[in-house]
C-alpha positions in Angstrom: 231.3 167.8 19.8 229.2 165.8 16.8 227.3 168.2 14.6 224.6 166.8 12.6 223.8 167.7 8.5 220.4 167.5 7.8 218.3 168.8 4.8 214.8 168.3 4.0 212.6 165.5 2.4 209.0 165.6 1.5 207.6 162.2 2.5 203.9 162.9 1.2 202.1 165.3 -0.8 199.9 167.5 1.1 197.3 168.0 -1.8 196.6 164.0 -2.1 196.2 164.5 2.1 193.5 167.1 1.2 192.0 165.4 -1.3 191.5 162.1 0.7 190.6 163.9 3.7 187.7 165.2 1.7 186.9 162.2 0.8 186.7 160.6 4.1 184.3 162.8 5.5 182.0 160.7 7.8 183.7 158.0 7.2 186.3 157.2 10.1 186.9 160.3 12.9 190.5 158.5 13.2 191.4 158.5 9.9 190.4 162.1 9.7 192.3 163.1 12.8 194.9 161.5 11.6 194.9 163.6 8.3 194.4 166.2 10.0 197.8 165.8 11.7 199.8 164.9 9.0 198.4 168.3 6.9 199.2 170.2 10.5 203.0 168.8 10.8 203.4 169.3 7.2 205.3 166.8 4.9 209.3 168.2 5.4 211.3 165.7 7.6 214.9 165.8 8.1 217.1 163.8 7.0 220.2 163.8 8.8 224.0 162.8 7.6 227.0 163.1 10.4 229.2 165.6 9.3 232.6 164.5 10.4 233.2 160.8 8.7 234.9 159.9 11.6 231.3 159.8 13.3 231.4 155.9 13.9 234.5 156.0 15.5 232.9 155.4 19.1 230.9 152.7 17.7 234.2 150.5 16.6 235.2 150.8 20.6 231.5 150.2 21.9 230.9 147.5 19.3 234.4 145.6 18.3 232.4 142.8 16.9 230.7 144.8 14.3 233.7 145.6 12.8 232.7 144.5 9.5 229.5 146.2 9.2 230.9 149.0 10.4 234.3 149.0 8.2 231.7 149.3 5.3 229.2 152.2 6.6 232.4 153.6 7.6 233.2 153.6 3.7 229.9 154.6 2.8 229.6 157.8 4.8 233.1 159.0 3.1 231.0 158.5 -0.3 227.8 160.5 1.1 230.8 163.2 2.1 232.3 163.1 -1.4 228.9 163.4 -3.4 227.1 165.9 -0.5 224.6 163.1 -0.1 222.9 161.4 2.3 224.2 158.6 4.0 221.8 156.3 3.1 222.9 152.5 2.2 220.8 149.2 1.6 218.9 147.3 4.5 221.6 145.2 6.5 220.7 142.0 7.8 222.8 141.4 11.5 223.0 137.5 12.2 224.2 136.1 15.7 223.4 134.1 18.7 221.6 135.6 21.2 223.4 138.2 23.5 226.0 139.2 20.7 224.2 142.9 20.9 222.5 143.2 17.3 219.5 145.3 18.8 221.7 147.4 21.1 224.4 148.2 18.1 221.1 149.4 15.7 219.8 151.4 18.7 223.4 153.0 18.9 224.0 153.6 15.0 220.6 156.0 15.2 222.3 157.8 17.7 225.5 158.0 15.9 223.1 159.3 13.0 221.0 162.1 15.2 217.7 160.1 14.1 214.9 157.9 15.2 214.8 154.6 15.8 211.6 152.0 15.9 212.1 148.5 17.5 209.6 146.3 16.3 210.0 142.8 17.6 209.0 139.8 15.0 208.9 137.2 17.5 205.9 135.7 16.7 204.5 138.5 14.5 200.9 137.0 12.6 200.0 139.7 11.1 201.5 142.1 8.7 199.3 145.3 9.3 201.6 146.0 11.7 204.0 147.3 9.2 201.4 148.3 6.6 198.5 149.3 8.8 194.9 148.6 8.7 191.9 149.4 6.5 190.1 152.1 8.1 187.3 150.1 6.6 188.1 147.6 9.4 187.1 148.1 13.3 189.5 149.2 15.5 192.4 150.2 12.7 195.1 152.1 12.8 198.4 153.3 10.6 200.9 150.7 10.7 204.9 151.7 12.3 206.3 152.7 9.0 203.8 155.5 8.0 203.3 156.3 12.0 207.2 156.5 12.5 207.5 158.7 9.7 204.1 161.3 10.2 204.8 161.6 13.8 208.2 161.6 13.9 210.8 164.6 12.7 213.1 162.3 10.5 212.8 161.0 6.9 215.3 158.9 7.5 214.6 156.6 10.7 216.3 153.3 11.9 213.5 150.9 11.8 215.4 147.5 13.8 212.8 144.3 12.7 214.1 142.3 15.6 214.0 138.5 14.9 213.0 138.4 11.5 213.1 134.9 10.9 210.4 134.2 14.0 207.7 136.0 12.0 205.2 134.0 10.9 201.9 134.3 8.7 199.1 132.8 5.9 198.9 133.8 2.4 196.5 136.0 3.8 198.9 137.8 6.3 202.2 137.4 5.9 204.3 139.9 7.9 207.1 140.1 5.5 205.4 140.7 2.8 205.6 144.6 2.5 209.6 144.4 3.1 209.6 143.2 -1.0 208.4 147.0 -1.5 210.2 148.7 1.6 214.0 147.3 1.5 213.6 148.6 -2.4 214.3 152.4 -2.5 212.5 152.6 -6.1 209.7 151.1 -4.7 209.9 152.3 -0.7 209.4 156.0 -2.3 205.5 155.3 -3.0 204.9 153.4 -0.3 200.8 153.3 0.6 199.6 152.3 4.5 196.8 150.5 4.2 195.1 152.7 6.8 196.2 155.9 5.4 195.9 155.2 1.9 198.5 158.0 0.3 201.7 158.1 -0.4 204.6 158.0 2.2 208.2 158.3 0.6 209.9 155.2 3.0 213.1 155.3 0.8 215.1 157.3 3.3 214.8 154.6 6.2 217.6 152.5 7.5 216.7 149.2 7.9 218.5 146.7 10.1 217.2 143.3 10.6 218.6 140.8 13.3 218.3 137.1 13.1 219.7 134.1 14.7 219.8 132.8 11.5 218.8 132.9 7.7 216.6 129.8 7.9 212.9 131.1 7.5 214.1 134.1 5.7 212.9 134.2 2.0 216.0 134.1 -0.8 214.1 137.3 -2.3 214.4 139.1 1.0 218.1 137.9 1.5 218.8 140.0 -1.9 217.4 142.8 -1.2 219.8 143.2 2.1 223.8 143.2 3.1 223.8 139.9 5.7 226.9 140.3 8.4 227.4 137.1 10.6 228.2 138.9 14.0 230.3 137.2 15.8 230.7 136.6 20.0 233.4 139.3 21.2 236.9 138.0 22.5 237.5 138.0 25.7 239.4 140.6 25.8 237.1 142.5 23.8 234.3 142.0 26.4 236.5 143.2 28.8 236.7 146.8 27.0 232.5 146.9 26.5 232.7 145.9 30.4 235.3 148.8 31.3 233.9 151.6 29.0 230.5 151.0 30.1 231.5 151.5 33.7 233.4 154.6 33.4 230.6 155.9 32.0 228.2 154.7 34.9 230.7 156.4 37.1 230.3 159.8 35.4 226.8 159.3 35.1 226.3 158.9 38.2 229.1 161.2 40.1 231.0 158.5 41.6 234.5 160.3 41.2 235.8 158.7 44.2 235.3 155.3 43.1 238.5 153.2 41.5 238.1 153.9 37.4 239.1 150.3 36.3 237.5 147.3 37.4 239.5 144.5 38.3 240.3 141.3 36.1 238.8 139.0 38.5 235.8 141.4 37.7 235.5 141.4 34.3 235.9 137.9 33.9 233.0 137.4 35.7 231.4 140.1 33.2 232.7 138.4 30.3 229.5 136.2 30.0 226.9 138.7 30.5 224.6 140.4 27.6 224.7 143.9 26.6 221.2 143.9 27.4 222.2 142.7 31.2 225.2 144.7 31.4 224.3 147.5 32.5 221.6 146.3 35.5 224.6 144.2 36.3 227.2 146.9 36.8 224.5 149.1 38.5 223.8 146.1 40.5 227.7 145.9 41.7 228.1 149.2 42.1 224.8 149.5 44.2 226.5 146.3 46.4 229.8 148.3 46.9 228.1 151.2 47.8 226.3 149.4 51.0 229.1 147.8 51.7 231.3 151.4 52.5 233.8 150.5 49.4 234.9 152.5 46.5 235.9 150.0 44.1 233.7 147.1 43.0 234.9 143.5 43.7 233.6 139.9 42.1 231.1 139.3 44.9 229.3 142.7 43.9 228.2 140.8 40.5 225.7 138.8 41.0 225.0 136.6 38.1 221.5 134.9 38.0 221.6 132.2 35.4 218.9 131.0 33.8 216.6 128.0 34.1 218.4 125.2 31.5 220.0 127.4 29.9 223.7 128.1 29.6 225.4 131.7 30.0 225.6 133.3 27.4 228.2 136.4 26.1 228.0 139.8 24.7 
């Protein structure tokens, strides 16, 4: 059983909501209402450290080829142990192909923590009031994900996954990465100010992890401010273990206890080139075809690949 640590964190001061809630009086009904909330939740989140430091053990089976990202947050919980702190480390930047399962390690590492986590895709991102909000001044705006994630949410301490950094693209004017100079520094990350909101928010707690295919597009200042990892593809043979685990725990999941517990090497070779974002559908997929078919174990017909238009297969 995984037991959770979490203490408190005050990510805003409730007297500067007051005072710019009386102040905004007439002004917006949303930004009041919003206000309103964040004097209603109050400004205590948790933030939450794993107790055991043995707590990204699954993660090193699930994920074999983040072994070098997790070999060092692996070492840095142990220091959060030692110095009863929080496990809080700087922004890491995940680089590999597509398919190598950036997105779907972040989204398991805020499990692992007990936390949030907030996908926000980049791809094609114009406009960076999506991170910082809007003014209220403006028709139509609204808090941006940081401040939202962290009024509406129960955690100081978040994962916030910027998928595809280096596909965001802005003006002078708007430039989507702009606010990451002030949020990947804790110093600066503690007196954060949404544009919409216009007070405070403590974002210093938040684990970042940003995925890229590459650095290129990626400012040198951002690069700094972040731990880059060059994910590589899995082995073959570790794809075969993501492939295996992943369908034992479809099988409990689902209460198929009379079905055959490994999956044969024909199989899983045929597995070996599908996503961790596919995987799943896939095995479901197979399973689904056995099931019709009267069978208890699931053979290579039951996965059915469908490959993409010009484009090759790609792996995990």
């Amino acid at each position: 059983m995984s037991i959770t640590l979490a203490r408190s964190r005050a990510v805003y001061d409730l007297n500067e909501v007051q005072g710019a809630l009386d102040r905004s009086r007439g002004r917006s009904p949303e930004l009041e209402a919003f206000y309103e909330r964040m004097l209603e939740t109050g400004a205590e989140r948790f933030v939450t450290t794993p107790s055991s430091i043995d707590a990204l053990d699954p993660l090193f089976e699930e994920c074999p080829n983040f072994d070098e990202v997790l070999d060092d947050l692996a070492r840095y919980l142990r220091l959060a142990h030692a110095g009863d702190k929080g496990f809080n480390v700087m922004p890491i930047l995940l680089l590999g192909g597509p398919g190598v399962g950036k997105t779907h390690f972040a989204k398991r590492l805020a499990k692992v923590m007990h936390t949030d986590c907030e996908l926000i895709s980049m791809n094609a991102l114009s406009a960076g009031f999506v991170i910082t909000g809007s003014s209220a001044s403006w028709r139509g705006a609204k808090c941006g994900k940081v401040a939202e994630r962290l009024v509406r949410g129960q955690f100081a301490n978040p994962v916030i996954v910027l998928d595809e950094v280096e596909k965001a693209t802005g003006s002078s004017q708007s430039d989507p990465l702009a606010a990451l100079y002030q949020l990947l520094e804790p110093e600066t990350a503690s007196a954060f100010r949404d544009e919409f909101i216009d007070v405070d928010i403590d974002a210093s707690q938040i684990f970042w992890v940003l995925t890229a295919n590459s650095t290129e597009g990626i400012p040198h200042p951002l690069l700094n401010r972040m731990a880059v990892y060059e994910v590589p593809a899995p082995t073959p043979e570790q794809a075969a273990g993501i492939a295996q685990r992943m369908y034992a725990g479809l099988l409990r999941e689902l209460n198929l206890a009379a079905f055959d517990p490994f999956l044969g090497d024909v199989v899983l070779d045929k597995l070996a080139g599908v996503s961790p974002r596919d995987l799943r559908k896939t095995l479901l997929d197979g399973l689904g075809y056995a099931v019709a078919d009267g069978r208890a174990h699931v053979k290579a017909d039951d996965i059915r690949l469908k490959p993409t238009p010009g484009k090759g297969r790609i792996g995990f």
